[in-house]
N, C-alpha and C positions, 0 to 999 in steps of 0.2 A: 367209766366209773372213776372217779376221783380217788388217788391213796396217794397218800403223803407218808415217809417212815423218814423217820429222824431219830440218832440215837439210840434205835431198837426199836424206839417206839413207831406203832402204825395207825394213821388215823386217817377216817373214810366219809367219805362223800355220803352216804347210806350201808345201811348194813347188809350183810352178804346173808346173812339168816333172819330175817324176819320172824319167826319163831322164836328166834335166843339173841335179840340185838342189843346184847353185852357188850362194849366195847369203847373206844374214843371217836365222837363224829364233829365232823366240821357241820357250825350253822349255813342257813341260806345265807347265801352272800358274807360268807365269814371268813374267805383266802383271797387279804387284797394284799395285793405288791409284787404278786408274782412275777405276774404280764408286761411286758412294755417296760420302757424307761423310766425307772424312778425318781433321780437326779441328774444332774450335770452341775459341772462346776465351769467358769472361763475367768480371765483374766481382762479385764477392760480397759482397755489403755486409747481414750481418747487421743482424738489427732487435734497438734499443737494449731491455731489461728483455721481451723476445719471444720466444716460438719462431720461428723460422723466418729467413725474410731476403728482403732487400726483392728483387721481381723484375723482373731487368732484362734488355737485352736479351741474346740468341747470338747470334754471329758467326760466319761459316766462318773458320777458319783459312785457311794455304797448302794446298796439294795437293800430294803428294810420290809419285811412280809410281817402281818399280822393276822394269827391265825385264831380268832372264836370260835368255840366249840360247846359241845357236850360229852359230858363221862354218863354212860349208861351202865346197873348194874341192878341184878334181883337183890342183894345183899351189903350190908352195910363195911362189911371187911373187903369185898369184890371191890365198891366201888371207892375205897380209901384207897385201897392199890392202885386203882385206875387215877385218882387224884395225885398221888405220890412218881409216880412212871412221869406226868406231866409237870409238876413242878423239880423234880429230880433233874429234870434237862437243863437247867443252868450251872451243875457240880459236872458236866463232859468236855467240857473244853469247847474244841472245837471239832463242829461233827460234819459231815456231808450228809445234805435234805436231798431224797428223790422225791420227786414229783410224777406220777403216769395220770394222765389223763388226756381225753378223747382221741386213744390210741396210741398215744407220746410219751416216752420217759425220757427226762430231764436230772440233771442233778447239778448241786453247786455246792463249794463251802460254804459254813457259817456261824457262830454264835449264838447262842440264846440270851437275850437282852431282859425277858422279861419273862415267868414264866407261873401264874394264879391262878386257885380255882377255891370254887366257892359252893358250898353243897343248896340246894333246891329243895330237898325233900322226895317225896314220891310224886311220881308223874306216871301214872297209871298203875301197871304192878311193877314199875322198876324203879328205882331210886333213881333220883337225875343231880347229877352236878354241874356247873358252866365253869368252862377255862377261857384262858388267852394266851396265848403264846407270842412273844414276837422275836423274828430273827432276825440281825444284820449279816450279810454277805459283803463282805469288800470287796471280795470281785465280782460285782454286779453280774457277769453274764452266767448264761444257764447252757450246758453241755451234754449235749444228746450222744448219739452212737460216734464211734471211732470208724472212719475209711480206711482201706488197707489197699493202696492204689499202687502199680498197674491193675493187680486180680485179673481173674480171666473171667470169660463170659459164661463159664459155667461154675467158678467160686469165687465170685465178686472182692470177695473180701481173702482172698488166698495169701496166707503170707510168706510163701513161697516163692512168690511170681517177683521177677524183678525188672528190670529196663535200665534206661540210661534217654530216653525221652518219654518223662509222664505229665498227661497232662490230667493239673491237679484240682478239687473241684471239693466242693461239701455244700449242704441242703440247709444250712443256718443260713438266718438272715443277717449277722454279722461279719466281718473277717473274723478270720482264723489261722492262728498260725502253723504252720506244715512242721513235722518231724522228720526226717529224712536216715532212712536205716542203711547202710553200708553192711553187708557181709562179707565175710574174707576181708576187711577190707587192707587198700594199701597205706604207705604212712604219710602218702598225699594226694588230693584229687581234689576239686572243686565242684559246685552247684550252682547254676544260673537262673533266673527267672526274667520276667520283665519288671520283675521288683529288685533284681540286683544278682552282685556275684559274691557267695560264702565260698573261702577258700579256708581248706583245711592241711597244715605242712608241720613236718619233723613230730608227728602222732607215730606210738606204738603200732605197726602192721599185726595182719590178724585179729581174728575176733570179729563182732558185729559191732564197728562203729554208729552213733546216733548222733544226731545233728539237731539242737534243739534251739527253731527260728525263732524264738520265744525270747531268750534270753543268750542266744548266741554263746550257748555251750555247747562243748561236744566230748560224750563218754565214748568208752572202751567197753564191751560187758557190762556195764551199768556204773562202772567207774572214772569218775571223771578226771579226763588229761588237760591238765593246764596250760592256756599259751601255743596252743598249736590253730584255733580257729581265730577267722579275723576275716571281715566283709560287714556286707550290709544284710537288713536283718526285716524281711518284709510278711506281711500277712495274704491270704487268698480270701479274696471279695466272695460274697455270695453271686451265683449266676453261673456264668459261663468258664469253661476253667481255664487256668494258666499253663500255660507247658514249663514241667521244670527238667532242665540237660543234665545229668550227670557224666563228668568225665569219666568215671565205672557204673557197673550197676550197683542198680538200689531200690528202695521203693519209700512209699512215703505215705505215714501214717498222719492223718486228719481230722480233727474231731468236727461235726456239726455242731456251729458255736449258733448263741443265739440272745436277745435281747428284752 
């Protein structure tokens, strides 16, 4: 079953009561943008007296989802509020959309760009209204569950478990990039992969250091020390995993990224 919730609000593929199908429903075929690559952007830089042109990198673009629906309601104040809940989403900012559907939750940041509805009248014994919703995401990718790697084979996701060789791994079809948690840790030690070496020196000891390959910071307790990390700064491919070495132990939190 399809359920979308943004901003509080929950909207559904089909209703869960058919007896009392009050609610906000997405049309046939009315959530496109989700799926797949929406954009890419590149830079063209023909080659001087050549065929062809130099090759550089793709980029995702934004992500832009456009959601058609229906407000169903027995009464005319029900389904004002149901109209209101849906145009009210462009006064939140910026909100995180989850997505579960056929078995999968998802979620990403985003914006509400556009957000109407328009009343229909009666449609059997229930008043019907149609909406549109549309959201931009900047960060185009959609993020499933979090790994919590070594784990054991009896608590996969144990965040207890630590090592100093894991090899690292997630079920998105995109790269992803690794967190890497130090506990106790000391006020220097470094991380290796076959994507490179993060080396971390002259950081506060103690504490659960974090290491975040993202942007090549690293906190203390969730506060961040400035000027102590310095390397290179890699993702993990979907497939098979990488082995990453820590000079101490540690473990390494992963999210399934996906496109």
């Amino acid at each position: 079953m399809l359920v979308i919730r943004i901003a509080g609000r929950e909207i559904l593929g089909h209703p869960r009561d058919l007896s009392r199908p009050m609610g906000l429903y997405v049309k046939p075929e009315g959530f496109q943008g989700w799926e797949g690559i929406s954009s890419t952007r590149r830079e063209a830089l023909a080659r001087a007296v050549e065929h062809g042109e130099h090759d550089t990198p793709v980029y995702l673009g934004s992500r832009v989802v456009t959601i058609d629906g229906w407000a169903l309601a027995p009464t005319e104040p029900e389904l004002t509020h149901l109209q209101d809940q849906v145009t009210g989403m462009l006064g939140r900012g910026r909100e995180q959309a989850t997505v579960e559907n056929r078995g999968r939750t998802l979620s990403a940041m985003c914006r509400t760009t556009l957000a109407e509805s328009e009343d229909l009248g009666y449609s059997g014994r229930l008043l019907r209204a149609e909406f549109q919703v549309q959201l931009v995401f900047a960060d185009p990718r959609r993020y499933g569950d979090t790994n919590v790697l070594p784990g054991d084979t009896l608590a996969p996701r144990n965040p207890a478990a630590v090592a100093t060789s894991i090899p690292v791994f997630h079920r998105g079809n995109f790269p992803a990039y690794p967190v890497i948690e130090i506990p106790n840790a000391p006020a220097g030690y470094s991380i290796t992969s076959p994507g490179g070496t993060f080396t971390v020196a002259g950081a506060t000891a103690g504490g659960t250091h974090t290491v975040d390959l993202r942007r090549g910071r690293v906190f203390r307790n969730g506060v961040e020390m400035l000027d102590v990390g310095r390397g290179n700064l890699w993702t993990v491919p979907p497939g098979a995993p990488l082995v990453h070495t820590l000079s101490v132990p540690g473990r390494v939190r992963i999210t399934d990224t996906f496109v």
